[in-house]
DSSP file (Angstrom, degrees, kcal/mol; ACC not computed):
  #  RESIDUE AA STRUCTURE BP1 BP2  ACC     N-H-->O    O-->H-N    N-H-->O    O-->H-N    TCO  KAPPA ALPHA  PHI   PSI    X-CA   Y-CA   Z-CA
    1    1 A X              0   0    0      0, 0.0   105,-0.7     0, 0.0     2,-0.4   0.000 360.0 360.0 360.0 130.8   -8.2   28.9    8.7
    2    2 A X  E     -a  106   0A   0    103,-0.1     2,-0.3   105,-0.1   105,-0.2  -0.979 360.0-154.5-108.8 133.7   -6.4   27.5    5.8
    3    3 A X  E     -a  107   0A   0    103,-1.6   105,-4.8    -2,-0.4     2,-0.6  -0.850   8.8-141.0 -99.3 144.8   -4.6   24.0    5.8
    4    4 A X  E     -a  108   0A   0     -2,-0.3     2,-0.5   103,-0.2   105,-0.2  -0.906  17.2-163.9 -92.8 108.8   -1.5   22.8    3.4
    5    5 A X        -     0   0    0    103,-1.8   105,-0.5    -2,-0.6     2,-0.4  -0.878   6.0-170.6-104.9 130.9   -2.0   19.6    2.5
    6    6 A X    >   -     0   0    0     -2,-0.5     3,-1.0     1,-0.2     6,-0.9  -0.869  22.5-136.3-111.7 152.1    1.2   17.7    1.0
    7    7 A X  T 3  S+     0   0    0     -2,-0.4     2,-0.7     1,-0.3     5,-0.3   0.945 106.5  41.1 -60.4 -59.8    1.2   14.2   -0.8
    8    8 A X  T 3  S+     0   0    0    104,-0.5    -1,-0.3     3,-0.1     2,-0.2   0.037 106.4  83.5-115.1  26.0    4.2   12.9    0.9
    9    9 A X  S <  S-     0   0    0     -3,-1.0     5,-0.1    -2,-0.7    -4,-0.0  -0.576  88.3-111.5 -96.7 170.7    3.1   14.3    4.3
   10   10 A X  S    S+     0   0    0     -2,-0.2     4,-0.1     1,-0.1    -1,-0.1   0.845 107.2  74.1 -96.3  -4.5    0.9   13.0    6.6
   11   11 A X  S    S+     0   0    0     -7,-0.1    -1,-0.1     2,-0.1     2,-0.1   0.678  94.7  59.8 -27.9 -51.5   -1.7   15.4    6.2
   12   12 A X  S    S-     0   0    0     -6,-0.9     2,-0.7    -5,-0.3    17,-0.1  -0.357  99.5-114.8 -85.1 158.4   -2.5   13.7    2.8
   13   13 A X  B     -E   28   0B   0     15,-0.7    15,-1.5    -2,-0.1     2,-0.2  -0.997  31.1-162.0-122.7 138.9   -3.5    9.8    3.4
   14   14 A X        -     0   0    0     -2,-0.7     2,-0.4    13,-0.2    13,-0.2  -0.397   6.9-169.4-125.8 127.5   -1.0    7.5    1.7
   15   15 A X        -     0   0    0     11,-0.5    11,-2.3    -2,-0.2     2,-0.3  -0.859   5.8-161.2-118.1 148.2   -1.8    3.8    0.9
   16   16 A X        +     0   0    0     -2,-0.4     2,-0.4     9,-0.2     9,-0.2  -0.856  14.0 166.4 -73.0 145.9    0.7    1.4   -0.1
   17   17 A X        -     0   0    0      7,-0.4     7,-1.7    -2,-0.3     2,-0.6  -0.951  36.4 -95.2-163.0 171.7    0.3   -2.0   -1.9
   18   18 A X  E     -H   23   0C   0     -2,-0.4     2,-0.5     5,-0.2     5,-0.2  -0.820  30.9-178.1-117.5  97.0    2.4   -4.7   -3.8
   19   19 A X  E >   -H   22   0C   0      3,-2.2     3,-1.7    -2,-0.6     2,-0.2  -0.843  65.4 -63.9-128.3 100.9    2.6   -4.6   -7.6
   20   20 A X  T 3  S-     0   0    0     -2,-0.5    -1,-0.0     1,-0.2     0, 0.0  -0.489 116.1 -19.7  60.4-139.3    4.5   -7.3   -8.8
   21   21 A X  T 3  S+     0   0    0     -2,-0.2     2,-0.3    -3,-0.1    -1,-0.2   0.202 123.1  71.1 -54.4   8.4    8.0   -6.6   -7.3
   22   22 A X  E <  S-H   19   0C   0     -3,-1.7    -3,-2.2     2,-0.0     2,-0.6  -0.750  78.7-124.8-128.8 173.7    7.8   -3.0   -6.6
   23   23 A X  E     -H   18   0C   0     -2,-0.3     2,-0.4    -5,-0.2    -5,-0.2  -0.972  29.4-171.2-126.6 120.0    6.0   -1.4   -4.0
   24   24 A X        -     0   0    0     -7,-1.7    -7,-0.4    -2,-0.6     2,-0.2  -0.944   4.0-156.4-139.3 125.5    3.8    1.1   -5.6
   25   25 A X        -     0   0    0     -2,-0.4    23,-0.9    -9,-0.2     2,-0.3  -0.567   5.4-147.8 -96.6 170.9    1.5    4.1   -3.3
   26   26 A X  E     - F   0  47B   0    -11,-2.3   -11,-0.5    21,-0.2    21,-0.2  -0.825   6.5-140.2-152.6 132.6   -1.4    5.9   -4.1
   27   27 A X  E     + F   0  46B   0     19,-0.9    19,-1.7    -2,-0.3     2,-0.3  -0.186  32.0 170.3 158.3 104.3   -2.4    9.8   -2.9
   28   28 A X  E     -EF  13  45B   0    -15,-1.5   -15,-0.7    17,-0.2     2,-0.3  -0.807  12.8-174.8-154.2 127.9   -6.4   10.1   -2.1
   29   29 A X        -     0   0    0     15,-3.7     2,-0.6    -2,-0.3    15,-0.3  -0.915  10.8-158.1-123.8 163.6   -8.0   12.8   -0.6
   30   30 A X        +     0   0    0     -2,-0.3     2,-0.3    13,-0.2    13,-0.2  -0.958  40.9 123.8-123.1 124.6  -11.7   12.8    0.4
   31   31 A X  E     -B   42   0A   0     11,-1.3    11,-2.6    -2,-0.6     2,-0.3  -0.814  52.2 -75.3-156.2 175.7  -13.1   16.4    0.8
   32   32 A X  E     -BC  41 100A   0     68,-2.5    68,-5.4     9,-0.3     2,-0.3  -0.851  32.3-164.5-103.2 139.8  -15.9   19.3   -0.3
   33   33 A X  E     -BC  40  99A   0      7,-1.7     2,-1.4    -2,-0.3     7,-1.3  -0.974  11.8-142.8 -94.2  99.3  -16.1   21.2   -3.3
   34   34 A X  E     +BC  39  98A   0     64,-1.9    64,-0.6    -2,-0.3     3,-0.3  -0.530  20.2 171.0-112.1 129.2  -17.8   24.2   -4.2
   35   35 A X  E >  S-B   38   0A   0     -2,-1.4     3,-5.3     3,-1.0    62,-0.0  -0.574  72.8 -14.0 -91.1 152.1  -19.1   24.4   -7.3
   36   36 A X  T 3  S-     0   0    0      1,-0.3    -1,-0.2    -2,-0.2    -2,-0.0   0.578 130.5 -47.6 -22.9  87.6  -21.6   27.6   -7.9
   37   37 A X  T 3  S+     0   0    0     -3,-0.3     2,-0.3     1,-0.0    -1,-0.3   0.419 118.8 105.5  57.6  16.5  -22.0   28.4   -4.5
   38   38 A X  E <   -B   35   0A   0     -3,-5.3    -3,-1.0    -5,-0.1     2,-0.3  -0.935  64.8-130.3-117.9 124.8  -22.8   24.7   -3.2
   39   39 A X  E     +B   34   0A   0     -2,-0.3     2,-0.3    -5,-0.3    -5,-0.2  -0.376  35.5 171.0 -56.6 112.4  -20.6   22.3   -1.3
   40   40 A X  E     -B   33   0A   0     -7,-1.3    -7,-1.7    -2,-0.3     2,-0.2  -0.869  42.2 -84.1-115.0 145.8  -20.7   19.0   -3.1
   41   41 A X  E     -B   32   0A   0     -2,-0.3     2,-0.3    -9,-0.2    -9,-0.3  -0.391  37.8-155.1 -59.1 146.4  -18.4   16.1   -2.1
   42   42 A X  E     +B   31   0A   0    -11,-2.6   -11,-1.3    -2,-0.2     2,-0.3  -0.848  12.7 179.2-143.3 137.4  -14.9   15.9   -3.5
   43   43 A X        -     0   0    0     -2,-0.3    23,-0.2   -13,-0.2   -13,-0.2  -0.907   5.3-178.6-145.6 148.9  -12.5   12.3   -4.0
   44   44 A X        +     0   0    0     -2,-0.3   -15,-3.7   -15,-0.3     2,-0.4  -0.718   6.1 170.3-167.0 108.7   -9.0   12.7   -5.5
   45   45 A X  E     -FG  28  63B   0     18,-1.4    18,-1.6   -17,-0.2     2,-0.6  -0.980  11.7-167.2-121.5 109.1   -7.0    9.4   -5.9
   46   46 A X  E     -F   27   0B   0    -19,-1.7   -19,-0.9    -2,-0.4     2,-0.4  -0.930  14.6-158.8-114.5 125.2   -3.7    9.4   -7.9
   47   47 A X  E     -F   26   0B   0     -2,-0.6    14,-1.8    14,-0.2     2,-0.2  -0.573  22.3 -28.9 -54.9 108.8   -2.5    6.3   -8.8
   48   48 A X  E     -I   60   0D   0    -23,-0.9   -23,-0.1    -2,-0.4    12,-0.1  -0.718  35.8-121.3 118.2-167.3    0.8    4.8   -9.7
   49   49 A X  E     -     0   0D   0     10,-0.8     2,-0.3    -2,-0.2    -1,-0.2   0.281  52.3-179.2 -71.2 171.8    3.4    5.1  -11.0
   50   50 A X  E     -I   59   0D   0      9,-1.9     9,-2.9    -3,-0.2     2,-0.2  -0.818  28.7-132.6-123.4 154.3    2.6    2.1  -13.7
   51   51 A X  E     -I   58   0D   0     -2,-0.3     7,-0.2     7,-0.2     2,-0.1  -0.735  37.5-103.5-101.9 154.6    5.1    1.1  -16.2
   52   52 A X    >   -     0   0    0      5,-1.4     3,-2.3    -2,-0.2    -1,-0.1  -0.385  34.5-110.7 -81.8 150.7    3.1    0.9  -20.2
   53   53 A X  T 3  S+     0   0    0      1,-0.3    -1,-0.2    -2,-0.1    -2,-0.0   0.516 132.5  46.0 -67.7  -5.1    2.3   -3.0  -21.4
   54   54 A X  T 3  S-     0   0    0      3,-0.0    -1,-0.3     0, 0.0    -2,-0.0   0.372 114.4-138.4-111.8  21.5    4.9   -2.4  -24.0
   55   55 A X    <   +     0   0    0     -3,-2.3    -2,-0.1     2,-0.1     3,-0.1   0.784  66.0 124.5   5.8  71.2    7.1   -0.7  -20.8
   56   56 A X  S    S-     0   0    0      0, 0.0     2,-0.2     0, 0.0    -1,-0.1   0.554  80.2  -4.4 -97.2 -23.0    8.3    2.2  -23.0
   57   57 A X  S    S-     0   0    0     22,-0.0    -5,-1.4    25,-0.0     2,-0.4  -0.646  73.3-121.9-132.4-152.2    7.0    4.8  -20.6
   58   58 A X  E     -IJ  51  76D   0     18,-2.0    18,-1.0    20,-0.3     2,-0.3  -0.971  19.0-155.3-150.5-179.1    4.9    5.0  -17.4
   59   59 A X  E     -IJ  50  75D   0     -9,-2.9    -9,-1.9    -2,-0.4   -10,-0.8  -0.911  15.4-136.1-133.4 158.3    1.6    6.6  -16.3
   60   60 A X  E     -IJ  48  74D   0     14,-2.5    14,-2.1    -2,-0.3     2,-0.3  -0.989  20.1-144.4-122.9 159.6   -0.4    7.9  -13.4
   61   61 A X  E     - J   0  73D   0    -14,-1.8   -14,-0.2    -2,-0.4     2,-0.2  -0.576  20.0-160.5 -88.5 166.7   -3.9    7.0  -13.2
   62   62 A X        -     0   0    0     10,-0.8     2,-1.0    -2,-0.3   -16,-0.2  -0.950   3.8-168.7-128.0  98.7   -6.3   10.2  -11.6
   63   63 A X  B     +G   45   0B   0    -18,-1.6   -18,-1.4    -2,-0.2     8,-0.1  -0.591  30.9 127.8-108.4 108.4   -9.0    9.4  -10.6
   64   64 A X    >>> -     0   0    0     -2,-1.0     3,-4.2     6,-0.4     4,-1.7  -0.150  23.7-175.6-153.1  39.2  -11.6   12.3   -9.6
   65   65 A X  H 3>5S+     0   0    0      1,-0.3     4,-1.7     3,-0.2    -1,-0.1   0.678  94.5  50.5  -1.4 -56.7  -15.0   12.0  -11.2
   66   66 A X  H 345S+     0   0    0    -23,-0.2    -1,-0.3     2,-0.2   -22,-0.1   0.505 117.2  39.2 -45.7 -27.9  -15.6   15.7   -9.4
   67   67 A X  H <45S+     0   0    0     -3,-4.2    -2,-0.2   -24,-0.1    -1,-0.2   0.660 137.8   5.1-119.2 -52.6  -12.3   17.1  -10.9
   68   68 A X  H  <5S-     0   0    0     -4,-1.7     2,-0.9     1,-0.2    -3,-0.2   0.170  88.2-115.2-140.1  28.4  -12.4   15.4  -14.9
   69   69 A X  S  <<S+     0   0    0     -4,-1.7     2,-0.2    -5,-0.7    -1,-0.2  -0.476  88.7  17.1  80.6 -54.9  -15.6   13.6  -15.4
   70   70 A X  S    S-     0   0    0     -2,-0.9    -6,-0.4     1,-0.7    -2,-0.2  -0.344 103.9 -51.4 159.4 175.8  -13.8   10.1  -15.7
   71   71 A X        -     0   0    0     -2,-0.2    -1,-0.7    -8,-0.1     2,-0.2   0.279  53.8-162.1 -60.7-174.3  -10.6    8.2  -15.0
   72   72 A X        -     0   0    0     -3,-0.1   -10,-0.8     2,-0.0     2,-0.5  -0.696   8.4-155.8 177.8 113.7   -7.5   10.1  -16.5
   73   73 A X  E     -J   61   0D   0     -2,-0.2     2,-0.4   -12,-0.2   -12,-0.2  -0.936   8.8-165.1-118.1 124.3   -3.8    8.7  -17.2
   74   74 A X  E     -J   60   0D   0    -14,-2.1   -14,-2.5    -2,-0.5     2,-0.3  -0.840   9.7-151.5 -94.2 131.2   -0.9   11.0  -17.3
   75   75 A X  E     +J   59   0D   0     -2,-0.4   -16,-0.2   -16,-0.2     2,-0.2  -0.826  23.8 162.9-119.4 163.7    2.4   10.0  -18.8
   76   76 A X  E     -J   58   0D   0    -18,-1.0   -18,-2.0    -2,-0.3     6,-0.1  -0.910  49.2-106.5-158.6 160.3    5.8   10.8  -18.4
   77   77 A X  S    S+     0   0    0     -2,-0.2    -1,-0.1   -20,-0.2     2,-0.1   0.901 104.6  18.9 -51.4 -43.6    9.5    8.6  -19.7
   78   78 A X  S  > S-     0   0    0    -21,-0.1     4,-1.7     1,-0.1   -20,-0.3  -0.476  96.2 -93.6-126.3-170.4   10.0    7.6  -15.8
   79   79 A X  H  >>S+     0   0    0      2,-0.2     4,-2.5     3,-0.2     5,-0.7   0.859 117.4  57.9 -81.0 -33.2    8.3    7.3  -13.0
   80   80 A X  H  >5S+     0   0    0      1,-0.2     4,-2.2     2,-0.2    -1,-0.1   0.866 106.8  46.0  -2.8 -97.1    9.3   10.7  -11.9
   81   81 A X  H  >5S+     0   0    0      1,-0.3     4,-3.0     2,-0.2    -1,-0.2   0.643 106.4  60.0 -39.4 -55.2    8.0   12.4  -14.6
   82   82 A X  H  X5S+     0   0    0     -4,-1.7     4,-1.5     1,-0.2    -1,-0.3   0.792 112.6  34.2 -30.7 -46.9    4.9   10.6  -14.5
   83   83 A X  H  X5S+     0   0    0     -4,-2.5     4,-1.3    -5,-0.2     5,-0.3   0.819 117.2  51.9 -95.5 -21.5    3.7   11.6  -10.9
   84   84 A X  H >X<S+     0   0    0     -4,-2.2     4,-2.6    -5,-0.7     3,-2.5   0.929 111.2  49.6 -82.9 -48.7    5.2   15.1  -10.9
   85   85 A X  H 3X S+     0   0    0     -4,-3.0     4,-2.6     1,-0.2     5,-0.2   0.886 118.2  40.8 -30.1 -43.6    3.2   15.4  -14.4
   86   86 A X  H 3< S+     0   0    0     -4,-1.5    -1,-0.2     2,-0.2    -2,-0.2   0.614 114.4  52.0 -69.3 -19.4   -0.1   14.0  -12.4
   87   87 A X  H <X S+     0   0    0     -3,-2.5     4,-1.8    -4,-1.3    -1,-0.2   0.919 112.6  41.6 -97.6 -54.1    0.8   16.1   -9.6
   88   88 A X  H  < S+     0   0    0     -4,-2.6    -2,-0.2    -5,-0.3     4,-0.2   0.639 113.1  59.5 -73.7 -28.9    1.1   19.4  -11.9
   89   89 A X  T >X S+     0   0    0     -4,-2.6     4,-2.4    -5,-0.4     3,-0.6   0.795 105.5  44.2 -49.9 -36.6   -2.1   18.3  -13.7
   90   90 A X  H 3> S+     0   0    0      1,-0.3     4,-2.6    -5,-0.2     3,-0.3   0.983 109.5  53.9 -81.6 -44.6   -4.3   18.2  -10.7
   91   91 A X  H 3< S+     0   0    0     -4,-1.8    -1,-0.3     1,-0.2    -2,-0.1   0.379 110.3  53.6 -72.4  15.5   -3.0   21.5   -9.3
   92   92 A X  H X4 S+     0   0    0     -3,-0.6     3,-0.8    -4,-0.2     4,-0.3   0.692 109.7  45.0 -42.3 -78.4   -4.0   22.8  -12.7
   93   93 A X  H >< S+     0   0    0     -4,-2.4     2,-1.2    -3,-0.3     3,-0.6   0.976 114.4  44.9 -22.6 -89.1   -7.0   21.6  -12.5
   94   94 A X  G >< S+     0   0    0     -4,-2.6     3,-1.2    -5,-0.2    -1,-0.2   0.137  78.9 111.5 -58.9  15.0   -7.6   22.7   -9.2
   95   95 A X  G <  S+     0   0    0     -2,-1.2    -1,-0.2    -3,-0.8    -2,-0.1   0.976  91.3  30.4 -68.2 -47.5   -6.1   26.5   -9.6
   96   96 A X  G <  S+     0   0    0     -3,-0.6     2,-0.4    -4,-0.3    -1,-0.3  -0.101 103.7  96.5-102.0  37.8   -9.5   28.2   -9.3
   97   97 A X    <   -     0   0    0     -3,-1.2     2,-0.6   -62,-0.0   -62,-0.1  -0.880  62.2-127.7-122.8 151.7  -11.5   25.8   -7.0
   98   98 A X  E     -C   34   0A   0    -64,-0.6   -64,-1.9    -2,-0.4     2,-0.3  -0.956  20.3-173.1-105.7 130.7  -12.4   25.6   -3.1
   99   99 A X  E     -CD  33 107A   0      8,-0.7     8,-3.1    -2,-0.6     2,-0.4  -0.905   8.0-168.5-103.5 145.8  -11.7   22.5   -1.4
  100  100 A X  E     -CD  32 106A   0    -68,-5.4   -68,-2.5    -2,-0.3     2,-0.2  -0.997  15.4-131.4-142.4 137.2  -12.9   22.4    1.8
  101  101 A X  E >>  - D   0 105A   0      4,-2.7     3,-2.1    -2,-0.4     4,-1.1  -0.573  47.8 -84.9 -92.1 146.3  -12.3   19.9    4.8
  102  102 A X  T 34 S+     0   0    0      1,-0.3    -1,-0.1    -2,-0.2   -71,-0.0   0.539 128.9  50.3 -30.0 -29.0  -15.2   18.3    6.9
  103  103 A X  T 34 S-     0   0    0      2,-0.2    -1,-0.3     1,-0.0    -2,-0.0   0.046 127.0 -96.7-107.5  34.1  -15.3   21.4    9.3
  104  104 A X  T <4 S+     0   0    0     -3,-2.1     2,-0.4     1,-0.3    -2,-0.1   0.548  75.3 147.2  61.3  32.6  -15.4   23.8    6.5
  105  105 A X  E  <  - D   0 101A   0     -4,-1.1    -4,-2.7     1,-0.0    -1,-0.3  -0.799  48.3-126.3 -90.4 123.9  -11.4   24.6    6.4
  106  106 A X  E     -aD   2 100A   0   -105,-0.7  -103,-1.6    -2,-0.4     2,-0.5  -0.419  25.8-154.3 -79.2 156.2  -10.2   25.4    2.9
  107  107 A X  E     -aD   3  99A   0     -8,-3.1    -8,-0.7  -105,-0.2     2,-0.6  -0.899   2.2-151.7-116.9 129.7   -7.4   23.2    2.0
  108  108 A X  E     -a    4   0A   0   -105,-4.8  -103,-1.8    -2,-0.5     2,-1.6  -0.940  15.6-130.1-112.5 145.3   -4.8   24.1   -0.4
  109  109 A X        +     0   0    0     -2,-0.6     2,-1.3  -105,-0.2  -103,-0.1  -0.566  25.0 176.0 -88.1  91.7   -3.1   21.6   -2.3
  110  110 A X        -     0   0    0     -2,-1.6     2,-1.1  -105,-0.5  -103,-0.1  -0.552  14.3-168.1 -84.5  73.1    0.3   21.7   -2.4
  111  111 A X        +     0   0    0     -2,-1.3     2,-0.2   -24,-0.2   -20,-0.2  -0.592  30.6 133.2-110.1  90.2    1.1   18.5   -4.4
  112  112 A X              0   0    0     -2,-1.1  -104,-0.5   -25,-0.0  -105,-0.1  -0.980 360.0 360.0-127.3 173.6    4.9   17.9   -4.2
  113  113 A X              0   0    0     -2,-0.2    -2,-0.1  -106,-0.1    -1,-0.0   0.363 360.0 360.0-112.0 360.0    7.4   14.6   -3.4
């Protein structure tokens, strides 16, 4: 059994929160990975978008220890560009990997707005 999961579905879980005057979400899923032939635990949080402290562009944060070893900011002119870059980074990332959901259904990630 395979499952689709989309960010702007509900499939994916969604938070919202209050930054500064705009209302800004952020995309996390909590899953298994297997890496040479073990199922490890899997987080994938994208962040944003953030406008730059000199607000000439914007970013999304990634966050995936599992995925890129550390935090990770993708930028783009708008906010657009910024998450569909972040979006087209992870599934990049992700081309050759299984993710797998609690009952051991792979999920593919199909990350578009």
């Amino acid at each position: 059994m395979t499952n689709t999961i989309y960010v702007m579905d509900e499939l994916m879980n969604t938070a919202t929160y209050l930054s500064g005057e705009e209302m800004d979400t952020y995309y996390y899923l909590t899953a298994f990975i297997d890496e040479q032939g073990q199922r490890r635990p899997f987080s994938l949080k994208i962040k944003g978008p953030f406008a730059t402290p000199e607000n000439r562009d914007f970013y999304c944060r990634i966050e995936s220890l599992e995925l890129l070893g550390k935090d990770f900011n993708v930028h783009g002119d708008s906010k657009t560009q910024s998450k569909e870059q972040a979006f087209k980074f992870v599934e990049i990332c992700l081309r050759d990997k299984k993710i797998y959901d609690a009952k051991g259904n792979t999920l593919t990630l199909d990350l578009q707005d």
